[in-house]
N, C-alpha and C positions, 0 to 999 in steps of 0.2 A: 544503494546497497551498503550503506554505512557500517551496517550491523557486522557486517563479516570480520573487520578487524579486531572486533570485541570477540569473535568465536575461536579464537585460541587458546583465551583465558578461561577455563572450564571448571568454573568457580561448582556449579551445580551439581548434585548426586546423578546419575544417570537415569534413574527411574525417573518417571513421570510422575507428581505429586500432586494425588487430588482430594479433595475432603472426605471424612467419610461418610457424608449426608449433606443433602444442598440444604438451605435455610428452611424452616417450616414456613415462612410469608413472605412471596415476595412480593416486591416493591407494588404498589398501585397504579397502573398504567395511565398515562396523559389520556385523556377522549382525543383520539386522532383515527380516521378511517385506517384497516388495516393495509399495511402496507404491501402492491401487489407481488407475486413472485416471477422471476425474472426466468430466462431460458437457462436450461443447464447440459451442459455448463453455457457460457458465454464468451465469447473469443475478443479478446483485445489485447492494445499493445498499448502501453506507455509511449505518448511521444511528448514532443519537445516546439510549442508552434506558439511562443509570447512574442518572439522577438522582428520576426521576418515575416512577411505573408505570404512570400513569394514560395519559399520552405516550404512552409507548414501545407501550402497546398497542393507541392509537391508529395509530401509526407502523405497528407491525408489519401490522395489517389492509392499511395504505398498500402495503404493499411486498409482498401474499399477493394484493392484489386485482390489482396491476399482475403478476401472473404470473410474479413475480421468485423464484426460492428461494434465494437465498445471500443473507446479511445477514453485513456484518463490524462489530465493536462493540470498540473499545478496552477495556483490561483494566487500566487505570493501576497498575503495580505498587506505587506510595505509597499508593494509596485505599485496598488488600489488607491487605498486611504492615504494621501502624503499626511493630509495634515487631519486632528479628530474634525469628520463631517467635511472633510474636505477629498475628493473622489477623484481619479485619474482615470475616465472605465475605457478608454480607448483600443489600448490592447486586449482587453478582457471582452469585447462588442467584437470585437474582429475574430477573437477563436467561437468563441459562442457563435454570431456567423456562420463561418467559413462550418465548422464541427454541424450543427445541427440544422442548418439551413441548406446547407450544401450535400452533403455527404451523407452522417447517419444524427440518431437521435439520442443515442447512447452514449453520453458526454458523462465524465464521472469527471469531478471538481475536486481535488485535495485543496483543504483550506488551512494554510499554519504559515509561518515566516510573520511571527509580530514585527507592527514598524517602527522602524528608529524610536520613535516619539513616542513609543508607549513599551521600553525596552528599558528589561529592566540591569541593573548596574553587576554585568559579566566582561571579562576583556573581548574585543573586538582580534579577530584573527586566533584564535587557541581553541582553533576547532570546535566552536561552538556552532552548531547551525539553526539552531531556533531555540525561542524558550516563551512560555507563558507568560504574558503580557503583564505589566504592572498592575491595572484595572480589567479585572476579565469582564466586567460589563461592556468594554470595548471590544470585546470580538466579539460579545453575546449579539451587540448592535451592527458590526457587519457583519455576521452571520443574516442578520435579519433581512439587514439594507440589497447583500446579492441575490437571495432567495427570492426578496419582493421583485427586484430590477428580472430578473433570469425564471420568472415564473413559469412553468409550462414547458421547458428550455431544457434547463439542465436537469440527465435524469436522476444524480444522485450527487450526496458531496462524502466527502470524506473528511471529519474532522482530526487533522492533523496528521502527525507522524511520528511513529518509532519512538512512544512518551516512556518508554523502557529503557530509553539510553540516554545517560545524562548528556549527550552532544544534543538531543531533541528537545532537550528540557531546561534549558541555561546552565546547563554544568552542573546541577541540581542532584541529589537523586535524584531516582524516576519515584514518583508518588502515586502509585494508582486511586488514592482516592483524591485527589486534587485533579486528575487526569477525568475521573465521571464527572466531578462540577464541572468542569469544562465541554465534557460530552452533553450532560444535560441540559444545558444551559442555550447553548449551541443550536441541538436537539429540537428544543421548543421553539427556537426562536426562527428555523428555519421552516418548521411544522406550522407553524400559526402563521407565514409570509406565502408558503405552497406547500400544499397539507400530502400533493399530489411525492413531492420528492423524497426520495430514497434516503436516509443518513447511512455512513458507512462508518462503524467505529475505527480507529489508525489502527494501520497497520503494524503489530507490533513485529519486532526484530529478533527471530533467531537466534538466539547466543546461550552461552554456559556461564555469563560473566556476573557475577555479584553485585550490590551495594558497594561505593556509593556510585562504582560507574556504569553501572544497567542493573538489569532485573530480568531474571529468565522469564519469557515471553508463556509460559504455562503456569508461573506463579503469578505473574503480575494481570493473568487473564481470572484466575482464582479470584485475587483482590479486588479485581473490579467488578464479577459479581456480588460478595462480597459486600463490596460501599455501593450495591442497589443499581448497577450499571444495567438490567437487564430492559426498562420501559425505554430507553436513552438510545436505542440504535435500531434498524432496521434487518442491516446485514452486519453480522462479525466479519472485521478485519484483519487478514494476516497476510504473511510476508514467507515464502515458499523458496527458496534457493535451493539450489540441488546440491550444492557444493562438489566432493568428488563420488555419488552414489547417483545408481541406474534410479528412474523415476519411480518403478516396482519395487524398491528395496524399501522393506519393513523396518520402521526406526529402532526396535532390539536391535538389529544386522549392523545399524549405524555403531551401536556401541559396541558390537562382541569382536567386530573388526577393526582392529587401528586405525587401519589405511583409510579409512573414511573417516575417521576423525573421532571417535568415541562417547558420542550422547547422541541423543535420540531427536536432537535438533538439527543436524547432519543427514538426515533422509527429507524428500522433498512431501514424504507421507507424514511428516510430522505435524501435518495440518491435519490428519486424523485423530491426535491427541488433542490440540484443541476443541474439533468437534464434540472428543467425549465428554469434555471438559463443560459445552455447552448443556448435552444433553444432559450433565450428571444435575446440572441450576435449571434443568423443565426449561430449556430455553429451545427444543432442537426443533422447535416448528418457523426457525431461520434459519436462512440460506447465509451460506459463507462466502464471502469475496476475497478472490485471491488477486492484493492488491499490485504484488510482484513476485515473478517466480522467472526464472530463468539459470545457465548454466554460465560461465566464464573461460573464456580462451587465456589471462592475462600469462604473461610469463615475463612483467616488470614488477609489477607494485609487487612485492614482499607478503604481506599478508594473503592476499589472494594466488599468487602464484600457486602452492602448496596444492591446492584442490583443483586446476585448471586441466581443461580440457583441451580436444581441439577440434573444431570449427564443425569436422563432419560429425563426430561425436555429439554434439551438444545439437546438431539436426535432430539426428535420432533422436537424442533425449527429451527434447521440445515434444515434439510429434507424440512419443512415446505418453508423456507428462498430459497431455491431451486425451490421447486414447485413454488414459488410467481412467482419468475422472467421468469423461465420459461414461467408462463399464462400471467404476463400483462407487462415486460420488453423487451418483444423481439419486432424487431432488435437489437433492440440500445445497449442493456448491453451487454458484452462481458466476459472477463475472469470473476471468480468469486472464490476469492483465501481464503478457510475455513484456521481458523484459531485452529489445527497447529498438522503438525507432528513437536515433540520435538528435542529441543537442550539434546544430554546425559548427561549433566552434569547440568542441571534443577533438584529442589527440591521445595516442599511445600513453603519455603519461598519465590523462585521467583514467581511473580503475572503471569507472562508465564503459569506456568504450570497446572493454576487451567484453561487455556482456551484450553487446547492441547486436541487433542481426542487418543493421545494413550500416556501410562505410558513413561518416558524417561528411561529405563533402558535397556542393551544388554551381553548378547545374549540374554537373553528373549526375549519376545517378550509379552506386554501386552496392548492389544488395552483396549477402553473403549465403552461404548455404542453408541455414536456419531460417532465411525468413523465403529461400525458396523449396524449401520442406514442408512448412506451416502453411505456405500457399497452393500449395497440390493435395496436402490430406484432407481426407473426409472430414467434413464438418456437420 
């Protein structure tokens, strides 16, 4: 939830900015079977299960007992590939595993974290967390290589993260049309390896904050229609925080009130502005994945303090965030991935951990009230 520290700078007009007519042609679609439609909504959690097995199978019981079947799990492309053509798949064989052997079938794969050796020349440590690889025919090829390996396996991937904030992008601007070479490329290369898998475009990040350090997530969805991003994804990706507003609150309410924060990216409904945004590009016979949405208890980190909540509150508003889409999202919305069974080695000072719904520590096991809220409501 990176995005949050950039949403104080409220670089953007409030209104929602949409063209005033989608293109007259679009793009020419790849021949690819069409891709199926999924449950709506769809219940998962983001967890955390590269490192431990022990965890992760822990975890995964956590998320099979709360009734949940979708689990999405990063793929760091540096932990994979050490060296070009050269593969490490052993942690990657054990969540695919344990995820879709064991448990459920609905494994969603985020694929970004370019590796050392094809990274390109930004300082190491100054908040950078990812950037587009020197050669992007190097991911086009792992893209390809996990798709062929995870055939039948994994049901969807998600190409990348948050390419709206320059910490996603090497310090870079965000480029949305550098951001669809990268989707389509990706795209096809996972299509043509298992025709059967889902692409999910990144989940872009809620903010107000300008050029050259983000790009508000409704302009930079614009753009990427735009540069023809529309044959390149399966499901649109987006990013749902609730920050300090009830899950029913209308993104206008976000701006006409202070106390929430003043743009319309401050309601957790502001995934309904993107939606329009699909339909206004003749795209809205896709479903939407909401790749993270959840609320924040922190009352350390500084940036997120301001909108935090507390623990029974953000039950409610989980739960609540659920019912919404349920009543007035369906068809269209699709996964819907709460934010988070924890990494184990999370503490109070990472901003992560004020948004998890169960404590990070093992063997114990200590849930919190939001993930025993989510586990009792009607699904």
């Amino acid at each position: 939830m990176a995005v949050v520290a950039l949403a104080t700078a409220c670089a953007a007009p409030n209104a929602m900015r949409l063209p005033q007519q989608a293109e007259s042609a679009r793009p020419v679609a790849p021949q690819f079977p069409p891709p199926r439609r999924v449950e709506s909504p769809g219940y998962g959690f983001e967890a955390y299960l590269w490192w431990k097995p022990e965890i992760a199978t822990r975890d995964l019981g956590l998320i099979r007992e709360a009734g949940f079947k979708w689990v999405k799990q990063t793929f760091a492309w540096r932990d994979i590939e050490i060296e070009k053509g050269k593969y490490d798949w052993s942690r990657a064989d054990e969540v695919v595993f344990l995820t879709t052997e064991v448990f459920t079938r609905n494994l969603i794969v985020r694929l970004d974290r370019e590796p050392y050796w094809d990274r390109r020349d930004y300082p190491l440590g100054q908040g950078i967390a990812a950037g587009p690889p020197r050669n992007l025919q190097h991911f086009f090829d792992f893209c390809a290589t996990i798709a062929a390996r995870y055939k039948g396996k994994i049901a969807a991937y998600q190409v990348w993260n948050e390419p709206n904030l320059a910490r996603e992008w090497g310090g870079m601007p965000p480029d949305p049309r550098a951001y669809v070479e990268m989707l389509k490329g990706c795209y096809l290369a996972i299509k043509q390896a298992d025709p059967d898998a889902l692409v999910i475009s990144a989940g872009l990040a809620p903010t107000g904050t300008g050029p050259p350090l983000a790009m508000p997530d409704d302009q930079f969805l614009i753009a990427m229609y735009e540069a023809g991003a529309a044959p390149y994804f399966d499901l649109l990706g987006v990013h749902a925080p609730g920050f300090r507003a009830a899950p029913e609150t209308p993104p206008g309410m976000a701006v006409s009130i202070p106390e929430l924060g003043g743009q319309r990216f401050f309601a957790f409904r502001h995934v309904e502005d993107l939606r329009a945004i699909m339909e206004r590009f003749g795209d809205g016979d896709k479903q939407v994945a909401v790749l993270e949405f959840g609320w924040t208890t922190d009352p350390v980190n500084i940036n997120y303090a301001w909108f935090a909540i507390d623990e029974q509150l953000k039950a409610d508003y989980m739960v609540r965030a659920f019912r919404w889409a349920r009543q007035n999202w369906r068809p269209w919305i699709g996964p819907m991935i709460a934010l988070s069974i924890p990494q184990f080695d999370w503490t109070s000072q990472n901003e992560q951990y004020w948004w998890a719904v169960v404590d990070p520590y093992y063997p114990e096991t200590r849930v919190r009230p939001a993930y025993e809220a989510l586990k009792a409501m009607d699904k």
